[in-house]
C-alpha positions in Angstrom: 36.2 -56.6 47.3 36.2 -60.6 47.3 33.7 -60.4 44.3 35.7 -58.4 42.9 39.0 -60.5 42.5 36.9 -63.5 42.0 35.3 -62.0 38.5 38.6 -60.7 37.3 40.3 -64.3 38.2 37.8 -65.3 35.5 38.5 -63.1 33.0 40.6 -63.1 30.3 44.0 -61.7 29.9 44.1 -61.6 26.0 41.0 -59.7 24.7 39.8 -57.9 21.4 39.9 -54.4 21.7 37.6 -51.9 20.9 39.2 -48.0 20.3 36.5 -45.7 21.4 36.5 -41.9 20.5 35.1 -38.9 23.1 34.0 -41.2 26.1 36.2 -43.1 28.7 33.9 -45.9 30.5 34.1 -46.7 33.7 33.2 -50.6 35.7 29.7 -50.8 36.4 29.4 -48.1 33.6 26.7 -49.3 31.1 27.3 -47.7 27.6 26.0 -47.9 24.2 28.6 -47.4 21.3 28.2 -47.3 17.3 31.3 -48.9 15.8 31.5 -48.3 12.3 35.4 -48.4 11.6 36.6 -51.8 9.9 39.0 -53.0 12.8 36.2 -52.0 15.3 33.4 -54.0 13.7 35.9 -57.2 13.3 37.2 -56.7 17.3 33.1 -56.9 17.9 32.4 -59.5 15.6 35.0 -61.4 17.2 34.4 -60.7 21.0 30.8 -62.4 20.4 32.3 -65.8 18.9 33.9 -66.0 22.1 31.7 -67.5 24.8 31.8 -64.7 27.5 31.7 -61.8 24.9 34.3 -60.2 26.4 36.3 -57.1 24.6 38.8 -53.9 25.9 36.8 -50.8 25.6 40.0 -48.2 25.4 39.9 -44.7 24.7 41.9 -42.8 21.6 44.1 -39.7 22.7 42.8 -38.3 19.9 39.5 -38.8 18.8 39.9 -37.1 15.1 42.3 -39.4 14.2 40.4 -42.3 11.9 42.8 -45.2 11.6 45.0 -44.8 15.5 48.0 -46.4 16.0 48.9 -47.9 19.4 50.7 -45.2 20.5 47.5 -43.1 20.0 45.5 -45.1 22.6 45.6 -44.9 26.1 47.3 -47.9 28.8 44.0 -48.2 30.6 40.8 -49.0 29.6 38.0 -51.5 31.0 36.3 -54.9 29.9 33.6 -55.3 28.9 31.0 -57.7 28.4 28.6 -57.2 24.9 25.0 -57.2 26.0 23.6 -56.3 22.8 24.2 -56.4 19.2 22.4 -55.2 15.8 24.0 -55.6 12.6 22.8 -52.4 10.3 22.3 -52.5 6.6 25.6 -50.1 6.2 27.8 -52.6 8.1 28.1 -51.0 11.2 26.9 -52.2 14.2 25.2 -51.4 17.3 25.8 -52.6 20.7 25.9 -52.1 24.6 28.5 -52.5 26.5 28.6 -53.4 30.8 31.9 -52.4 32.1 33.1 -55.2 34.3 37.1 -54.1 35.5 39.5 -51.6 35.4 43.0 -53.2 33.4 46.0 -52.0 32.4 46.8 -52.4 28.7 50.4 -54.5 28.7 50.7 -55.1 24.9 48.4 -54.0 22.1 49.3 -55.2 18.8 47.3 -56.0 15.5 46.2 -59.4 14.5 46.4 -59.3 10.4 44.5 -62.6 10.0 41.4 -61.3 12.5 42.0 -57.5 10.8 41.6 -56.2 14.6 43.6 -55.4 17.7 44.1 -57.6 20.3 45.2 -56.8 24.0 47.0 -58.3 26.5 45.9 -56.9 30.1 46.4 -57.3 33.6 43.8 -56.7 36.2 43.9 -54.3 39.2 43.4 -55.9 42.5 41.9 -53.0 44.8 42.0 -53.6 49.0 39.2 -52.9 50.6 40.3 -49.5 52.9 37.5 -48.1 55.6 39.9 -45.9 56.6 38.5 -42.7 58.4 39.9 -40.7 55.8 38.1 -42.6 52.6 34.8 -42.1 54.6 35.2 -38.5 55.1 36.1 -38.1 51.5 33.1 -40.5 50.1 30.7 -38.1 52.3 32.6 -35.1 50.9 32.2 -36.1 47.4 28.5 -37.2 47.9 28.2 -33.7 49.2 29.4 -31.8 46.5 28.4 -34.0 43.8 24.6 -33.1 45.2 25.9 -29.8 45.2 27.0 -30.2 41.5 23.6 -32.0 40.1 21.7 -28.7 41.6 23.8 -26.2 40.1 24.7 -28.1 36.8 20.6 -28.6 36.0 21.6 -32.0 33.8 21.9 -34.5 36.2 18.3 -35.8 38.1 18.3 -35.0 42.0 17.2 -39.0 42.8 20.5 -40.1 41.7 22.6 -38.9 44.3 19.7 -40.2 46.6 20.7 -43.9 44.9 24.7 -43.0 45.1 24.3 -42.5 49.0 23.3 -46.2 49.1 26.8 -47.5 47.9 28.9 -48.7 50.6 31.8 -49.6 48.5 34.4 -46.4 48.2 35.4 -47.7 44.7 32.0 -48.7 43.4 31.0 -44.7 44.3 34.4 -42.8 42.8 33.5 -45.2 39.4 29.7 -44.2 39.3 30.3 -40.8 40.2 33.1 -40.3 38.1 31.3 -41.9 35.0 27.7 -39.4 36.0 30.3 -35.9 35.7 30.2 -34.1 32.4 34.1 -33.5 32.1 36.0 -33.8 28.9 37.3 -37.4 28.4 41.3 -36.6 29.4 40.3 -35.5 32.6 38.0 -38.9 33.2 40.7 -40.9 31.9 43.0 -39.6 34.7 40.4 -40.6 36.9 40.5 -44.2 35.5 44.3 -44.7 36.1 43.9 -43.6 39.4 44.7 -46.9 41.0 44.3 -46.4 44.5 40.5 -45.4 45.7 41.9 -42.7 48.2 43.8 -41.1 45.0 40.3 -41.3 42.7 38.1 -40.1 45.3 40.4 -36.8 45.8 41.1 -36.3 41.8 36.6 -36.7 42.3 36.4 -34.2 45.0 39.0 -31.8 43.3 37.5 -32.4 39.7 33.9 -31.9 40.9 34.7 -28.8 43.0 36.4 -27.1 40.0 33.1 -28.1 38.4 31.0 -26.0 40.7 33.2 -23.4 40.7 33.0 -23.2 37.1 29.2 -23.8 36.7 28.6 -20.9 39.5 30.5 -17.9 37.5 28.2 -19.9 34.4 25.5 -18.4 36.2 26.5 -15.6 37.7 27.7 -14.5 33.6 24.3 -16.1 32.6 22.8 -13.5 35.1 24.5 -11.0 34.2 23.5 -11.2 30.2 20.0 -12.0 31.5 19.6 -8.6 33.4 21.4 -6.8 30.7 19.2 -8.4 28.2 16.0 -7.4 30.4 17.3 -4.2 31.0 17.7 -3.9 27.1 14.5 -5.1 26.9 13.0 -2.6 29.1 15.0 0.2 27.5 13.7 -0.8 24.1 10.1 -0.7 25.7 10.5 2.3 27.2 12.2 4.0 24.0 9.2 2.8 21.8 6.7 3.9 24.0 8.4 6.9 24.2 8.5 7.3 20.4 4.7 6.2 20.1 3.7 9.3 23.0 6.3 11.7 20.9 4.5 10.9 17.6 1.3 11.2 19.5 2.4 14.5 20.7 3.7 15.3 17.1 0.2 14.8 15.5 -1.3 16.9 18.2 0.9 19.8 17.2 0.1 19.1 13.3 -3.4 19.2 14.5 -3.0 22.3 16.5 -0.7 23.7 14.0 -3.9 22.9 11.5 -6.2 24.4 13.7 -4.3 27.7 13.9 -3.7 28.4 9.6 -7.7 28.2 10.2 -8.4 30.6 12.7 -5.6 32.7 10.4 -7.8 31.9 7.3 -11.2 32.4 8.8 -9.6 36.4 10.1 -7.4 36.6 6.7 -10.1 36.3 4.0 -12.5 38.3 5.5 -15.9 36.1 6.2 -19.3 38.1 6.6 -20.5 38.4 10.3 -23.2 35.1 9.7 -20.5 33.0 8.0 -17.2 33.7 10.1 -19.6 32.6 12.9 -20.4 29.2 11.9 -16.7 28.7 10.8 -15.6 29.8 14.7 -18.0 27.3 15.5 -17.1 24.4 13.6 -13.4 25.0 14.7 -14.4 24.7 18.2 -16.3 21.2 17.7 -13.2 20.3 15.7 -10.5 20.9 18.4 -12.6 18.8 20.5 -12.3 15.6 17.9 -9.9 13.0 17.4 -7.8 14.1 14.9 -8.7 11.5 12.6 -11.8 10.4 13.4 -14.7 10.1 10.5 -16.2 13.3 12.3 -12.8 14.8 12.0 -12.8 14.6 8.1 -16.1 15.6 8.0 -15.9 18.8 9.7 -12.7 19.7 8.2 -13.8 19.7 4.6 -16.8 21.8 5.6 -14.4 24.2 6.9 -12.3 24.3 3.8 -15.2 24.8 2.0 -16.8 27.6 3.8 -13.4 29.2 4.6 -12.1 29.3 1.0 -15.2 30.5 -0.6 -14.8 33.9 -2.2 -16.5 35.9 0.1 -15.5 39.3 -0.5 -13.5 38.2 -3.8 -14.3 40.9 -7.0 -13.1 41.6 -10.6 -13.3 44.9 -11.5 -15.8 45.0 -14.7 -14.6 46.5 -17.6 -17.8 48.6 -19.2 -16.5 50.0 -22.6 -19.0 49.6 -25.3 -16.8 49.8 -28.0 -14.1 47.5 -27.0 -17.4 45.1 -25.9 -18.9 45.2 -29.5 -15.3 45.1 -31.1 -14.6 41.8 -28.9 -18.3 40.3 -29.7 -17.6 40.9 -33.5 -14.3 39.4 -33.1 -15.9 36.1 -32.1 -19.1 35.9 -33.7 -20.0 36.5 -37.0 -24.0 37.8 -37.4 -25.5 37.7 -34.3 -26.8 41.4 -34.6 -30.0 41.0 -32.7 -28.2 39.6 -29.4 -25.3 41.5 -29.4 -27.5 44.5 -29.7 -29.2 43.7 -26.6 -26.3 42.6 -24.5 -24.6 46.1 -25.7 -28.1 47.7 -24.4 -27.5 45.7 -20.4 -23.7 46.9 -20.2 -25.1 50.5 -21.3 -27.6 50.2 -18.6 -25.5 48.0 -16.3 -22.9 51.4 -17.0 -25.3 53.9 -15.7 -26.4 52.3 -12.3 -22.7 50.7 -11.3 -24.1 47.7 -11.8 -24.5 44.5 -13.6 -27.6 43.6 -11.4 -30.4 42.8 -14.3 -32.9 40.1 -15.8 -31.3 36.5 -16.8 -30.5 36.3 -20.1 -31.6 32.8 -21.6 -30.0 32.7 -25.3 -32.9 30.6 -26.9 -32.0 29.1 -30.7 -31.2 25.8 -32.4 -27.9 24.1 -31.9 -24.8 25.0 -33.1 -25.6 29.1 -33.7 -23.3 30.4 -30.9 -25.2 30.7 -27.8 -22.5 29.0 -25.5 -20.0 30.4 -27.2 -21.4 33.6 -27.2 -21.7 33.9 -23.4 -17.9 32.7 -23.4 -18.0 36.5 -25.4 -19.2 38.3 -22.6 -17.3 37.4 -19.9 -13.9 38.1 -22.1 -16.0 41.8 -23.2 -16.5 42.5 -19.4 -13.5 41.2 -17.8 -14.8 38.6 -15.7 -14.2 35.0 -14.9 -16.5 32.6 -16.7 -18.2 29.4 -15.4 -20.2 27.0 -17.3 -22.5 24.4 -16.1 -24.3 22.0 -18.1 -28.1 21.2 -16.7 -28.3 18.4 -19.6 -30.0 15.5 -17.7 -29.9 16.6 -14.4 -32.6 15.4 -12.3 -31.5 15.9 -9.0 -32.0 19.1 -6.6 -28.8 18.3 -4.5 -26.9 19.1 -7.9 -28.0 22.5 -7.7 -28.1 22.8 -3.7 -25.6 20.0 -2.3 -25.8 17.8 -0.2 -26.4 18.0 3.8 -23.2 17.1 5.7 -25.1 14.4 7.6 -24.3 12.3 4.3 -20.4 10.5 3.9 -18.9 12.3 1.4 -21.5 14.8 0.9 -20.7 18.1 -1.4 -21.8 21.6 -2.0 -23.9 22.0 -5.4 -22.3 22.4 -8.6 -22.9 26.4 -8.0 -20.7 27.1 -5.2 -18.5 24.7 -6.8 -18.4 26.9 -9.9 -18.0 30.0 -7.7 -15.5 28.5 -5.3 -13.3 27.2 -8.8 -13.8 31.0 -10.2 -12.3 31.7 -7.4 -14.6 35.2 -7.8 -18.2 36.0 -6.3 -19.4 37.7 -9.7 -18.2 35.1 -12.2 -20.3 34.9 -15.8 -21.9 32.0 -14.8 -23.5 30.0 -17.9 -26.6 27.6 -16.9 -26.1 25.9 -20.4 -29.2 23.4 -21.7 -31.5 24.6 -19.3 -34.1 23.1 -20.8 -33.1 19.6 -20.8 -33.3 19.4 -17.3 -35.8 16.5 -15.7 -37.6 15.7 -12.1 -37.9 12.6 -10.6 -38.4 11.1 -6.3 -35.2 13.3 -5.7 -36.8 16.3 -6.3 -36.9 19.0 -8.8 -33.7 21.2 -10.1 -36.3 23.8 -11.9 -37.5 24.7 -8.4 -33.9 24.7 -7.1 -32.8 27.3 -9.6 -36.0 29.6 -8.9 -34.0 31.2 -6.1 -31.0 31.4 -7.9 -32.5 32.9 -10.8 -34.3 35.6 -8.7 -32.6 38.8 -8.2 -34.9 39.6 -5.0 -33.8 36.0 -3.3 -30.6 35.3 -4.7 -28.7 37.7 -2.2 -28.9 34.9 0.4 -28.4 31.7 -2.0 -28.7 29.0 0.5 -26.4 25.4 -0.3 -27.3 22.7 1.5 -23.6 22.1 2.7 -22.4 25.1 4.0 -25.9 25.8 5.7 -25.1 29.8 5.3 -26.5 31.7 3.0 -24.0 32.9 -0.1 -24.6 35.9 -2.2 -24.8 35.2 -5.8 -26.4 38.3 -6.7 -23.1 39.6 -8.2 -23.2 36.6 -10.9 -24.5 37.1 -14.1 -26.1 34.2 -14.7 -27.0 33.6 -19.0 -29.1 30.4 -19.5 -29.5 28.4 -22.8 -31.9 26.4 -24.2 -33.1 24.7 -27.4 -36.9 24.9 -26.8 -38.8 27.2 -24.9 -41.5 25.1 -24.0 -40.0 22.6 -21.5 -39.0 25.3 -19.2 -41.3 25.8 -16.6 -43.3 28.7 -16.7 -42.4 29.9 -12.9 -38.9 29.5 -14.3 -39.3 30.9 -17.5 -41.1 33.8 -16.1 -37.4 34.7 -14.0 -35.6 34.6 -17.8 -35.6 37.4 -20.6 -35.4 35.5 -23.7 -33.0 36.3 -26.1 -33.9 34.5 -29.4 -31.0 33.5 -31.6 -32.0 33.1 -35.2 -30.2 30.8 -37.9 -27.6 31.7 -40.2 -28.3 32.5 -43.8 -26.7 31.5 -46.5 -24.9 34.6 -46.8 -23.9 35.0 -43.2 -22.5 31.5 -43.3 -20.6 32.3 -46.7 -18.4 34.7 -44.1 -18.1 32.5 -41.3 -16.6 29.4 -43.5 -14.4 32.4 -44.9 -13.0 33.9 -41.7 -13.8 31.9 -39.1 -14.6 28.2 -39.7 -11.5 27.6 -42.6 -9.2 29.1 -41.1 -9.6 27.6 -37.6 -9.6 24.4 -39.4 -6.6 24.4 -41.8 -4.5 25.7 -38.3 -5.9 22.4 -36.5 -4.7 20.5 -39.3 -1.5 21.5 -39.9 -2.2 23.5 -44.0 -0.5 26.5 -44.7 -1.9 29.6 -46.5 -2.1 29.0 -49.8 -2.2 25.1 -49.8 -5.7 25.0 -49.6 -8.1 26.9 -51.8 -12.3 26.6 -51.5 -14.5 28.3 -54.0 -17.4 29.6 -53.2 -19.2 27.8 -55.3 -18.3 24.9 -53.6 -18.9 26.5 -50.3 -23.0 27.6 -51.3 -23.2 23.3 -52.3 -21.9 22.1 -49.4 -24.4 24.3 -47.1 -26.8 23.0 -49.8 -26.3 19.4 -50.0 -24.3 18.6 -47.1 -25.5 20.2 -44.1 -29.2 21.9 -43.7 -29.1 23.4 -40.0 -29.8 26.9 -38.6 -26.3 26.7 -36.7 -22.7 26.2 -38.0 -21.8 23.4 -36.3 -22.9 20.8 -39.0 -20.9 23.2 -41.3 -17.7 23.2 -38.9 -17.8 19.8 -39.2 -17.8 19.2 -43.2 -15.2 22.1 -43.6 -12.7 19.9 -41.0 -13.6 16.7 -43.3 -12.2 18.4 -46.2 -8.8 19.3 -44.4 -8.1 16.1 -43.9 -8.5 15.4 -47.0 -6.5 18.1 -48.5 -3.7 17.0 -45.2 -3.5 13.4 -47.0 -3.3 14.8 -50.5 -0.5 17.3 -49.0 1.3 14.7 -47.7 1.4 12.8 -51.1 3.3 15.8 -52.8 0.0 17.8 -53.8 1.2 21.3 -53.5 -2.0 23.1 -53.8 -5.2 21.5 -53.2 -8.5 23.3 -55.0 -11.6 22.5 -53.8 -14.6 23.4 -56.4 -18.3 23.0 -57.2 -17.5 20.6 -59.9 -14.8 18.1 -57.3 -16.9 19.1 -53.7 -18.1 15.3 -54.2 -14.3 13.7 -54.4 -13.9 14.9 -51.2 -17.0 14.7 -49.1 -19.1 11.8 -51.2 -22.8 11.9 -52.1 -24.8 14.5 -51.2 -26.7 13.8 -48.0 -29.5 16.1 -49.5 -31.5 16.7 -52.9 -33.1 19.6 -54.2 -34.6 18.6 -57.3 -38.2 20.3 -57.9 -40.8 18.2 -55.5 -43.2 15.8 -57.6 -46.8 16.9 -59.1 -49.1 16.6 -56.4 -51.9 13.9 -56.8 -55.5 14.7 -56.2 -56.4 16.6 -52.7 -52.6 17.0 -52.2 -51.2 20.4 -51.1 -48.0 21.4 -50.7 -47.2 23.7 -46.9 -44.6 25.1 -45.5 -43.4 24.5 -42.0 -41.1 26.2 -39.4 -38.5 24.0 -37.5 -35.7 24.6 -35.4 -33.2 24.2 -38.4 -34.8 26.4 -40.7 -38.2 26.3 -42.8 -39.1 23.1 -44.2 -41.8 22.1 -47.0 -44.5 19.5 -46.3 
């Protein structure tokens, strides 16, 4: 305690002072500070022109006020000695100050010429008391302040190990009171505390409050922290829960799924060979993962197989007269093949059924055949399927594809059968004669089973890998030339030849059939449009040359829209004659002018073609 009054003997009693906000220092205290207020920076600026560097370090009652008066500052504070100093660009400064003593603050007042405050203080002289009473209290608060770095986490363990060094009962209430986290009234009562007995029990009070304070911290703390885990562990649970629920969920789905099968398979009535395999594939799919590849695989097939139309039948209609009347209806001509289909329902009328040779409507394009088989299937009642063999060089088209292929398919026949939704559909093999073979094998040999009556009963696809009875279908083939069927094939078919139109025959077909259909698709009335038939024998002459009428459907559909756009101009009635055919349609695509002399060892022949005869 003798240092002690001989440093404050030498310091001074008038002194710059500093206003600090939200910290109280302590002696001994060591404490960095930013001073950016105008009287602050000229109190420092001051302090170091003086040769000790002294300046009052004294807290504001209120930190939020900017410019305090001296009523807003507290009566004790501490001097200080500036350590350090750094002038910043803005004009504040930086420095550290080293508490040196404890004063009371007699007068305060502001120096106008300096533009800062200046105190006048007076030191307190502290007696040294080893009383029993001080040392029970320094252990106590060494104690508890241990006890209070634990708890608190923010102070380091090793410096109470450094606090139980100090001897000095002041020296330990200052550096303990200035290592607490408190708010800055409560160390400020601490500071006034003149007497070290006094300090050491505000300490020991202040610090035990502390602890108190910091345990229910952590007691709340542990309290949020369980109900957080146990929130935690509920939300876990929950999810998992949901996750085994949906789990469970798609199990039902899939059992549900499994069940409208085993319904289907005993609903639609399979055969014997076919509602075996489906039992079987609905055993191997209850063992799969739902949605496993496998899964998807197996359930198509079964979809397939189970939706087929097993047993599925429309009743055929067999009345001759309403046939022929429907036939004539459609098709202008045609005497020769509607003659002989008449002949196969007549037949087909005596035995019950339709069982027969495949027709295979042979003729030059555009002469009726597909439409013709369209005929049938409207004369008899039954659904009709048409599938074009047109480039089709692969057998799986015909059979389908094994299952041990991703996205494998049944063949285009059970697909047509399956769409029918019937098992004696017309089914129309159009082009057959276009088909091809290449490495992937032949379609021709793929529809020799088909096309047999004798085989056909147990039509085998690939895909569903049980045989399918297609002997109910009526199958009628088409083809342009004869001879690129194969003879095994051909040998299956009954040929049905389909000659071109004459002139006089397609005379009645532009009349009622081809004009009519064509003024309708253009929007003419009756009446608005008028076609000699004059102009009707050149266009057939001049215009089109083909055995068929589609050439001739064509033509008829170009002048239409000519008489449409005429309409539409205010024409009222549009006449179409042998003298204006070439306003309409242009120059004619053919000549018949008388063929030149012949020169020396030149004949003239005749030749047959597809579209009619033909000279050479």
């Amino acid at each position: 305690m003798e240092e002690i009054k001989k440093t404050t003997l030498s310091l001074p009693t008038v002194v710059p002072a500093v206003a600090i906000r939200d910290v109280v220092m302590f002696p001994g205290m060591s404490l960095p500070l930013s001073v950016d207020r105008e009287k602050s920076v000229a109190a420092v600026e001051l302090a170091l022109d003086t040769p000790g560097k002294y300046i009052l370090a004294v807290s504001q009652k209120n930190a939020d006020i900017e410019e305090p008066k001296a009523s807003d500052i507290y009566q004790f504070g501490v001097i200080a000695q500036i350590t350090q100093n750094l002038k910043m660009p803005d004009g504040s400064m930086k420095i550290f100050l080293q508490g040196l003593a404890r004063a009371r603050v007699t007068k305060l007042e502001m120096n106008d010429v300096a533009g800062s405050w200046f105190a006048t203080v007076e030191y307190i002289e502290e007696e040294d008391d080893d009383s029993p009473v001080v040392q029970a209290l320094m252990r106590k608060v060494l104690d508890e302040f241990d006890h209070y770095a634990r708890v608190s986490h923010r102070i380091a363990v090793e410096g109470v190990s450094f606090l139980r060094q100090i001897n000095d009962a002041s020296k330990l209430a200052d550096t303990v009171a200035s290592n607490m986290l408190v708010k800055p009234p409560q160390r400020q009562e601490i500071l006034e505390a003149v007497h070290v007995k006094d300090r050491l029990e505000k300490i020991l009070k202040l610090i035990t409050s502390e602890v108190e304070i910091l345990g229910l911290e952590e007691k709340i703390h542990s309290k949020v922290r369980a109900q957080i885990e146990k929130n935690q562990k509920e939300y876990y649970l929950n999810e998992q829960m949901k996750a085994i629920q949906k789990e469970l969920s798609q199990k039902d789905d899939f059992q549900k799924e499994l069940d409208a099968m085993r319904a289907k398979i005993k609903k639609n009535g399979l055969p014997k060979h076919a509602k075996e395999a489906a039992e079987k594939e609905l055993d191997r799919l209850a063992k799969m993962a739902p949605f496993s590849p496998e899964a998807t695989v197996s359930r198509t097939y079964l979809d397939w197989l189970i939706n087929m139309p097993w047993n599925v039948t429309t009743e055929d209609v067999l009345d001759l007269k309403e046939a022929k009347k429907i036939l004539d209806e459609d098709h202008f001509g045609l005497e020769k093949p509607k003659e002989r289909i008449l002949e196969y329902l007549a037949v087909s009328k005596l035995t019950n059924s339709l069982r027969g040779p495949v027709l295979c409507f042979a003729g030059a394009p555009g002469v009726g055949k597909t439409s013709l088989a369209k005929s049938i299937a409207r004369a008899i009642g039954r659904k009709f399927v048409r599938m074009s063999l047109g480039g089709v060089r692969d057998e799986s088209e015909i059979r389908g594809h094994r299952r041990t292929y991703i996205g494998s398919m049944p063949g285009r026949i059970i697909q047509g059968i399956s769409k029918a939704k019937s098992s004696n559909p017309v089914f129309l093999l159009d082009e057959i004669d276009k088909m091809g073979s290449d490495w992937r094998g032949d379609p021709a040999a793929a529809l020799l089973e088909l096309l047999d009556p004798e085989q056909n009963k147990e039509f085998s696809d690939h895909f569903l890998d049980v045989p399918f009875d297609v002997s109910k279908v009526m199958f009628i083939t088409t083809a342009n030339s004869l001879s690129n069927i194969p003879r095994t094939l051909r040998d299956r078919l009954e040929i049905i030849d389909f000659d071109g139109y004459t002139e006089y025959e397609k005379h009645d077909i532009v009349d009622n059939y081809l004009l009519p259909k064509q003024m309708k698709m253009h929007g003419i009335k009756a009446g608005q449009l008028e076609v000699s038939r004059d102009a009707v024998a050149l266009l057939m002459r001049d215009y089109v040359r083909e055995a068929g009428v589609r050439n001739l459907d064509r033509e008829v559909g170009s002048l239409c829209r000519k008489a449409a756009k005429m309409i539409v101009d205010g024409a009222k009635k549009v006449s179409v004659t042998k003298e204006n055919l070439h306003e309409f349609l242009g120059v004619p695509k053919y000549s018949n002018f008388a063929a030149e002399e012949n020169g020396v060892g030149i004949a003239t022949g005749l030749a047959w073609t597809s579209v009619g005869g033909e000279t050479l």
